[in-house]
N, C-alpha and C positions, 0 to 999 in steps of 0.2 A: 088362571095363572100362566097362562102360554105368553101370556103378551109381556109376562114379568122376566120370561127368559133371557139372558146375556152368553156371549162366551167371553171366557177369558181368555185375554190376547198371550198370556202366557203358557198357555194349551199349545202355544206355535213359538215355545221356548226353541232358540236356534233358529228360527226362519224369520224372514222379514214380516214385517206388519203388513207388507200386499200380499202376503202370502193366507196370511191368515185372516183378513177379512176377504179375500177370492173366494178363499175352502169355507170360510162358518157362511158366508152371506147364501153358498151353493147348497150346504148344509139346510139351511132353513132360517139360520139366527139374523136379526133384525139390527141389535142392539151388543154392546162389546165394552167390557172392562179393560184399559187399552194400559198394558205396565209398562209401568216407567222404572222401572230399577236396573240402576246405573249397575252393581256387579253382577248379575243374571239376564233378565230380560229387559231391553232399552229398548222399547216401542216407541217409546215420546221420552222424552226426557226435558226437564228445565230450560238448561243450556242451549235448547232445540234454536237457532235464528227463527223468525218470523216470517221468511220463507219456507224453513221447515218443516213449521207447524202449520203453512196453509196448506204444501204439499197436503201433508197428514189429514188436514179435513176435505180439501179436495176428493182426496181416496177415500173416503168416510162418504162424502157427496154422491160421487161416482156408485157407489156401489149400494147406495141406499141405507149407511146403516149407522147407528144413531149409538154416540159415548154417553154410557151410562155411570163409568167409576175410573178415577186415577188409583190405579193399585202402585203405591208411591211408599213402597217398603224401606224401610230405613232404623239402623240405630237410633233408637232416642237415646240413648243411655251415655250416647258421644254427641261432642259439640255438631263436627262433620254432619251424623243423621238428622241431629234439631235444622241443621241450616238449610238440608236438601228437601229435609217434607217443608218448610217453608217456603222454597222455593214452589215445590211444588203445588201447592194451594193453588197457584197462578195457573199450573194448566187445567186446574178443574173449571175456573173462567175463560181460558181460552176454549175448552171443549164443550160448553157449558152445563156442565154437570154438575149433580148435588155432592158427591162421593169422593173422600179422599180414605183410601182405604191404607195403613198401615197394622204390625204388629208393634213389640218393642224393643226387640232384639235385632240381630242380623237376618237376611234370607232365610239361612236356611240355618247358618249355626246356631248352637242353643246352648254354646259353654256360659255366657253372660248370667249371672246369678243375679237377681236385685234384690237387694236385702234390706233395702228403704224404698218404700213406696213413697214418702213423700218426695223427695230428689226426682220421682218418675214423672209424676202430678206438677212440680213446678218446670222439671223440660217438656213435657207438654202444653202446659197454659200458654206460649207466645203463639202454638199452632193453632188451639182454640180460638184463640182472640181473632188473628186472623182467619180464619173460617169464619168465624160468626159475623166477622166485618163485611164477609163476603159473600155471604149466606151458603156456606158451603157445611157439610156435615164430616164431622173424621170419627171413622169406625175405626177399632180394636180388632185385629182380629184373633180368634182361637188361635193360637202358635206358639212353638217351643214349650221350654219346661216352668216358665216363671206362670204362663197362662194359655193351659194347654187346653182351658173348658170353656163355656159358656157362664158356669156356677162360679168359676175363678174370677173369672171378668167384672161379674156384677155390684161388686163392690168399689173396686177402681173405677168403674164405669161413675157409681153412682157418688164419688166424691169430686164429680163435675158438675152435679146438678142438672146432668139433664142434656148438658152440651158436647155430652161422646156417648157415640152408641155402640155395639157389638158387629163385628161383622163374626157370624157363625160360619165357621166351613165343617163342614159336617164328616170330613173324615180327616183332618187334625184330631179334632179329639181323640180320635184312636189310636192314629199316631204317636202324638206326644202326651196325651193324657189314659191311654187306652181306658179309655169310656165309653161307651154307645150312645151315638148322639140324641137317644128319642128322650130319657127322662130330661137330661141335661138342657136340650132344646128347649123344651114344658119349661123348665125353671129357669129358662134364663130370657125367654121369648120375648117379654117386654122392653129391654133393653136392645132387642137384637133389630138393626134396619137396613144389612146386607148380607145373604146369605152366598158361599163360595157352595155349589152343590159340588161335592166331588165323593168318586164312591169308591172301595177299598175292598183289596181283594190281602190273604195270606198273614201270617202276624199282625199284633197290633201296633209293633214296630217293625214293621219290615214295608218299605217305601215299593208300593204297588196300586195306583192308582188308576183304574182300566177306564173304561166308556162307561159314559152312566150306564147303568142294566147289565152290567157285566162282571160286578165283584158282587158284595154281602151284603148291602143295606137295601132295608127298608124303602124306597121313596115314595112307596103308597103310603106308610105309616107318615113319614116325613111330611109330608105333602097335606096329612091330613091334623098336623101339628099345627100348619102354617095356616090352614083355613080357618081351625078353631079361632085363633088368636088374630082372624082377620088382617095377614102380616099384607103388605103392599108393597115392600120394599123389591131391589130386582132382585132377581135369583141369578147369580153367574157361574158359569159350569166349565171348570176346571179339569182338564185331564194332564196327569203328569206322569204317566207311567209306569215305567219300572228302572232302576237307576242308569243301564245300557240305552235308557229315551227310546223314542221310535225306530224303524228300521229306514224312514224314507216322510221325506212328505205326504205323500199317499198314505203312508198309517195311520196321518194325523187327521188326514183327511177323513179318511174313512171311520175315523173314532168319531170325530165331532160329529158326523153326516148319520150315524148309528145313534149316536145321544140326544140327538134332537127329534130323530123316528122314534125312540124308545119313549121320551118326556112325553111329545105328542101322542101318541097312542093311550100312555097311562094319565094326562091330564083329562084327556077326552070321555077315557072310558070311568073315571073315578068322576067326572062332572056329571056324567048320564045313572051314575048311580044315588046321585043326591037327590 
């Protein structure tokens, strides 16, 4: 499962995108969820010129490390959000990846209540259509309060037929759903083909997201969820810490640089035990 590793380029929320594929690439990470969201983290974005976006794979070139997901967060539930993940789709062609990852709300707010799923399902469908035009895949992911689980998902999911799958982040649930992600996971595993690994330390709402190995969870348990079920999809490892963010670049550095020695050591030693 090492090779399935990513970082999320939103781990380097507030720094630039060289910043953060210099630190994950030194880290150990190969491979990189690169966000595009326009009010938080603008790694890549739509609008990007075609200059831009070579810059962008240049440095991706440069440094050896391969886009694995457009984390292309956006309101659906507004005209604005449907038009920008559509736009979006297009950098998952320019970077050529499988992955458009959204929620269905905003970032990070979670006042939007959706009280008709079907209004959700038909602003969705133009994004489908183009993905599947393009062979691209759009995950859901666990976020805010309308679908803060994996068990939440699976029905929305499955009134697509097949053409939207789950992206799991493994400490949202606790978050916004406060759930432990391990039965949840079990029951929603088939549906799931991007997982955000992020771990949780303090409240199940109190926003504290350390280095992997360094809060509450499981990821031996976790880890051994995803073998059962033969998952293949990427794993991308998310650090967002606590609401004052890091103290320096260097913090961030040294988070991701810790989470990929932690991953590595416990994928290693959980393989040698099968």
């Amino acid at each position: 499962m090492l090779e399935q590793l990513a970082i999320n380029s939103n781990t380097y929320h507030g720094y630039s995108l060289e910043d953060a594929v210099k630190g994950a690439r030194k880290a150990g990470f190969t491979q990189m969820e690169l966000s595009a969201v326009k009010s938080h983290t603008a790694h890549v974005l739509a609008e990007m010129s075609p200059k831009e976006l070579n810059s962008v794979k240049e440095l991706l070139r440069d440094y050896g490390m391969k886009c694995v997901g457009i984390g292309a967060h956006s309101n659906v539930m507004k005209e604005e959000g449907i038009t920008n993940l559509l736009k979006s789709v297009d950098l998952a062609v320019e970077f050529d990846c499988n992955y458009i990852i959204t929620a269905t709300g905003d970032t990070h707010e979670v006042a939007d209540v959706i009280d008709d799923q079907k209004v959700l399902v038909a602003n969705l469908e133009p994004i489908i259509e183009k993905c599947a035009k393009l062979g691209k895949v759009l995950v859901l992911e666990t976020h805010g309060h309308n679908f803060p689980t994996g068990t939440s998902l699976i029905k929305l999911v499955q009134s697509f037929n097949n053409r939207v799958k789950i992206n799991y982040d493994t400490a949202n649930v606790i978050f916004y759903g406060n759930t432990l992600p391990y039965e949840d996971l079990e029951a929603s595993i088939d549906y799931v083909e991007f997982i955000h690994l992020k771990d949780k330390l303090g409240l199940y709402n109190e926003w504290n997201f350390p280095a992997i190995g360094e809060g509450d969870l499981d990821f031996t348990k976790l880890f051994g969820i995803l073998k059962k079920a033969n998952y293949k999809g990427p794993i991308s490892v998310e650090i967002e810490f606590t609401p004052s963010g890091p103290a320096n670049l260097e913090e961030v550095n040294q988070s991701v640089k810790r989470s990929f020695s932690y991953l590595s050591k416990l994928i290693s030693a959980w393989k040698r035990k099968l």
